[in-house]
N, C-alpha and C positions, 0 to 999 in steps of 0.2 A: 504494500500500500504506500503509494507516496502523499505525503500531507505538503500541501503550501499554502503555506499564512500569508497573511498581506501584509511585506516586511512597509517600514516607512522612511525616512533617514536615518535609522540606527547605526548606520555605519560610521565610522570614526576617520577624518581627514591622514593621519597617521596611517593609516588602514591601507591607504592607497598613493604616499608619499613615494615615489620616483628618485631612487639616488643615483642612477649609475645611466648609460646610455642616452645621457642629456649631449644634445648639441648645443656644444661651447665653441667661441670665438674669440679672441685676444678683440683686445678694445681696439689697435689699427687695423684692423680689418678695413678690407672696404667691400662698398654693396652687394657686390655682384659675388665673393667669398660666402661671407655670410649669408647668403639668400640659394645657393647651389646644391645646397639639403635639403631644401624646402620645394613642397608639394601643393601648396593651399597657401590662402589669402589667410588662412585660417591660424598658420603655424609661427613659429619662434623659434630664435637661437639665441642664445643664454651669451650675453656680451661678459666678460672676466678682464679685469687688469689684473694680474698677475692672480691672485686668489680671492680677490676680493668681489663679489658681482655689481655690475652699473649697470646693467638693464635689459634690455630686451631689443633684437632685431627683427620686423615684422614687413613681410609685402607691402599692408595695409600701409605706413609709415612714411617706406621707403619710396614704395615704387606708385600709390595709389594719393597718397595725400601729400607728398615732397614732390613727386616727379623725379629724383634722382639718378644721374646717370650709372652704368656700374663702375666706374675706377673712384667715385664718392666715398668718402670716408665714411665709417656708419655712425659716430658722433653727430651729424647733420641730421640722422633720421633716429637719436638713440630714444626708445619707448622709456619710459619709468613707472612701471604696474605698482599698483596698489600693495602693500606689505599684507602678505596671510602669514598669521603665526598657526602654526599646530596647533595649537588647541582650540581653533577658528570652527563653528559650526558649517556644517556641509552647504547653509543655505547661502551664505557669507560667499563660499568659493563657486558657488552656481550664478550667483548676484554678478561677481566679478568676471565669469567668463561670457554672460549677456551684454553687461555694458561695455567691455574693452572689443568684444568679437574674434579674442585669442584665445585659441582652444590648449593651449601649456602656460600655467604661471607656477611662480617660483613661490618657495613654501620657505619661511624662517622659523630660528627658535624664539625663546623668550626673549633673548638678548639682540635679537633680531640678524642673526646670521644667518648665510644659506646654506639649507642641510639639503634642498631636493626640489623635485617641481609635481606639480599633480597637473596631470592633461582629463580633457572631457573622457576622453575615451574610458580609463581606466574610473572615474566616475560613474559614468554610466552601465559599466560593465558590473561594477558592485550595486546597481542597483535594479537590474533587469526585471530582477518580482517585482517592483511595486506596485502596487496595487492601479495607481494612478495609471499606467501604460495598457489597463485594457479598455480604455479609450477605446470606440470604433476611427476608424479612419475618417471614414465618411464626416464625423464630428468634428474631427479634428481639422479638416479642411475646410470645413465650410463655419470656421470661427475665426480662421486667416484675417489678418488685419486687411491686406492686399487683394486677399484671390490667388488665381493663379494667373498668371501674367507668361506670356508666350511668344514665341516671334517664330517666322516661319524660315524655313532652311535657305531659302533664295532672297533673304533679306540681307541686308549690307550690315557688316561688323558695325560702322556708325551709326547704325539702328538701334543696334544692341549694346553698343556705349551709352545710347541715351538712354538708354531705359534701364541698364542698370544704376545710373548716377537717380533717375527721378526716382525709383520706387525702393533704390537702400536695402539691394540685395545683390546674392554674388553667385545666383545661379541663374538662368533661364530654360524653362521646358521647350524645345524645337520642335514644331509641326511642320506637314506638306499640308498644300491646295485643300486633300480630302480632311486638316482639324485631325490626321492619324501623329504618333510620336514616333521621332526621327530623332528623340535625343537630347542630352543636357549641354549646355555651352555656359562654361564656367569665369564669370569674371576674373577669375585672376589668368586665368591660359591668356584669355586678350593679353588685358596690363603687362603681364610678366611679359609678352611675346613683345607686347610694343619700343618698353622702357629697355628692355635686357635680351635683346636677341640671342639665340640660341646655335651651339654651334652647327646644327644641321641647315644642311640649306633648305628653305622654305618657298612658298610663294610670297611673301611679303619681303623674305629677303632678294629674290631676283629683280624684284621690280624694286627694289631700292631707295624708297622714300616711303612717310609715313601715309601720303596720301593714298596711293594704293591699295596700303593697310588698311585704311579706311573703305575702302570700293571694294573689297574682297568679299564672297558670299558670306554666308553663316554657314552653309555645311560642310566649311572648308575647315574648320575649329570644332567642328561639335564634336562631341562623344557619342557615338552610337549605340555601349552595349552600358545599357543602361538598366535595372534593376525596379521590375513593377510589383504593384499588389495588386487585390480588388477593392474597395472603399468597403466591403464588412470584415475583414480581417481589424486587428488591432492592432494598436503602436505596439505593444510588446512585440508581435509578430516585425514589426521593420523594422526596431531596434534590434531584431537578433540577426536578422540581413546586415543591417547596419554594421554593426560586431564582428558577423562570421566574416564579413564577404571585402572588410576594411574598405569601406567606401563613406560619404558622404549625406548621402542622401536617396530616395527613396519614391518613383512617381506613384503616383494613384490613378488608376487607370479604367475605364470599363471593358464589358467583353468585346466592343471593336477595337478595344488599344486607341481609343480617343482619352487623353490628359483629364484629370479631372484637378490635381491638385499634387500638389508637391511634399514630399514631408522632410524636412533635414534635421538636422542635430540641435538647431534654435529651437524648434519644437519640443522636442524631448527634455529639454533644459527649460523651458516654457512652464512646461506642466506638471515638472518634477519640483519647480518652486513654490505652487499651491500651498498652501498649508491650511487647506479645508480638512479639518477631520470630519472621518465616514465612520461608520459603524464597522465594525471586525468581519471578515469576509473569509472563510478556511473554503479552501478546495480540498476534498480528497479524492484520488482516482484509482485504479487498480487497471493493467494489461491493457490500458490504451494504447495503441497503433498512434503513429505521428499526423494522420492525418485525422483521425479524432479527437488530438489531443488540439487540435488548431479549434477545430467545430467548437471543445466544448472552452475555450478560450475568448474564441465571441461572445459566449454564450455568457459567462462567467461579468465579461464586462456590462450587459445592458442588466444583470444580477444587482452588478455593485451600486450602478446607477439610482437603479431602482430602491437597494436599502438607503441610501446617500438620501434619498428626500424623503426617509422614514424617522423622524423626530422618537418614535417608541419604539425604533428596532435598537436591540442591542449588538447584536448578530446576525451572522448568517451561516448555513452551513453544504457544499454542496457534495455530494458522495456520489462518482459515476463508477461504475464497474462494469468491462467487457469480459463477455466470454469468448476468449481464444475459438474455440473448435467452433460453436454456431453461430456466435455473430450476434451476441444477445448481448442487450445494453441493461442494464438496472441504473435508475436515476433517484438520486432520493434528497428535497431541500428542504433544508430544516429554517425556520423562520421564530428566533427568538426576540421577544419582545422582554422590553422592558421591566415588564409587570408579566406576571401569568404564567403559562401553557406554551410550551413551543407549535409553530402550526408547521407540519410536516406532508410534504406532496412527494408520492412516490409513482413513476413508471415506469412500464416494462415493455422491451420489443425491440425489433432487429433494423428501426430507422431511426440513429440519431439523433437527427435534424429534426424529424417530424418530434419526437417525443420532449427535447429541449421546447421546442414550439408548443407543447401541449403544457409542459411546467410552467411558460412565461406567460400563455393565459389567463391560466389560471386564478 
């Protein structure tokens, strides 16, 4: 029998402290050094004069908000992050990677020294149960500040400059004519490619000036193999994409692969800051298949939702069990209130789907 509780930030910043495999840069560095490790608009390199740290080297910085050439010193563009001490609540280090938009910051002691850094990644990885990530997607997109915001494969990179600077984000979902996805095109592959040429030859590098660069399509940048769901899966479910498959971000998509909404790692840091408490939510399950264990995952989320606007639940409890050899489901949810009697629904039979559907009825 496997039991999952619905952990919440109980996890401790220490917990997930980063000492070793940090990218470090001597303070004369210059831009284009410092930035040659880096993969995302997202990331950092840890600036050191001799052992002491001064700050942070960031795309965003350097190449997006200085314009700097690369033989630039990175003093010109040095970041100064906010001090997290270790014994900093987890909400504190979610807070600070929303409003800087750097996914690695540096962690001190009391005395304020650096002993290590903590990135989202390994955040999120400690918190993959919470409760809060079985969110449906479908929700989660359609409470987007923006929407989804799109541009089509045959439109000009200067299209797609302006509409990342207007709407204050660092991806863009790419369609054709048919509204089908052709892919994600990432603000920083621009910026980076613009400011800091690469040494492969390119099509912006033959034609030799930035105006070109400009005039170039969009399918000429984009990313093709891109990573969907359907809008009833849950964030827990993209965030384990997210995790397994080291990527960024996540489309939401219907059954013609027409874009419905975007989900990236601002999301999941979004809603893991909530500090709504819910009512106590346990899953138990027995010889679930992976692909029931997704069904009863949905299922589980529109659960929580539902006790979440129960002022006299105190609990909830769900207990699914498959049988291996016939294919027989047993479902049984236990509803404890406040005061009283627990009210308990139990069914039985060989369709999932249908019988989750008959519990949520109820």
């Amino acid at each position: 029998m496997v039991v999952l509780p619905v952990p919440r930030l109980n996890m401790k910043l220490k917990d997930i402290v980063q000492k070793d495999k940090i990218i470090k840069v001597p303070a004369n560095s210059t831009v284009s050094s410092a930035l040659s490790k880096l993969t995302s608009s997202h990331d950092a390199s840890f600036v050191f004069d001799h052992d002491s740290f001064v700050g942070l080297v960031t795309p965003y910085h350097c190449l997006i908000k200085n314009s700097l050439p690369g033989n630039a010193k990175i003093e010109h563009c040095l970041y100064h992050p906010s001090h997290i001490q270790i014994n900093a609540p987890l909400e504190k280090v979610i807070n600070t990677f929303l409003e800087s938009k750097i996914h690695y910051q540096p962690i001190f002691d009391s005395k304020d020294q650096f002993i290590g850094i903590v990135s989202v990644r390994h955040l999120l990885e400690g918190l993959r149960y919470d409760s809060r990530l079985r969110l449906p997607l479908d929700e989660v997109i359609r409470n987007k500040k923006n929407g989804l915001i799109t541009i089509y494969e045959d439109d000009l990179v200067s299209t797609a400059l302006n509409l990342f600077k207007q709407y204050k984000i660092s991806k863009l979902v790419v369609i054709n004519r048919d509204l089908k996805l052709k892919g994600v095109l990432s603000y920083y592959d621009l910026i980076h490619y613009l400011v800091v040429p690469r040494q492969k030859e390119h099509l912006g590098e033959r034609e030799g000036n930035k105006s070109s660069f400009y005039n170039q399509r969009v399918r000429n940048f984009v990313k093709s193999h891109v990573l969907t769901l359907a809008p009833n899966h849950t964030l827990r479910v993209a965030l384990d994409l997210v995790l397994d498959e080291k990527i960024g971000s996540v489309v939401v998509v219907d059954l013609e692969k027409h874009p419905l909404g975007i989900v990236t790692t601002r999301d999941f840091l979004s809603i893991l800051l909530t500090n709504k408490v819910v009512a106590h939510l346990e899953l138990l399950h027995k010889n679930l298949s992976k692909q029931s264990q997704e069904v009863v995952e949905r299922f589980v989320g529109h659960i929580t939702h539902w006790v979440e606007k129960k002022p006299d639940v105190s609990k909830a409890q769900l207990l699914v069990k498959e049988n291996k050899q016939g294919g027989l489901f047993q479902i049984a949810l236990s509803i404890f209130p406040k005061k009283g009697k627990p009210s308990i629904f139990k069914r039985e039979g060989k369709n999932l789907v249908e019988l989750l559907d008959k519990i949520k009825k109820h």
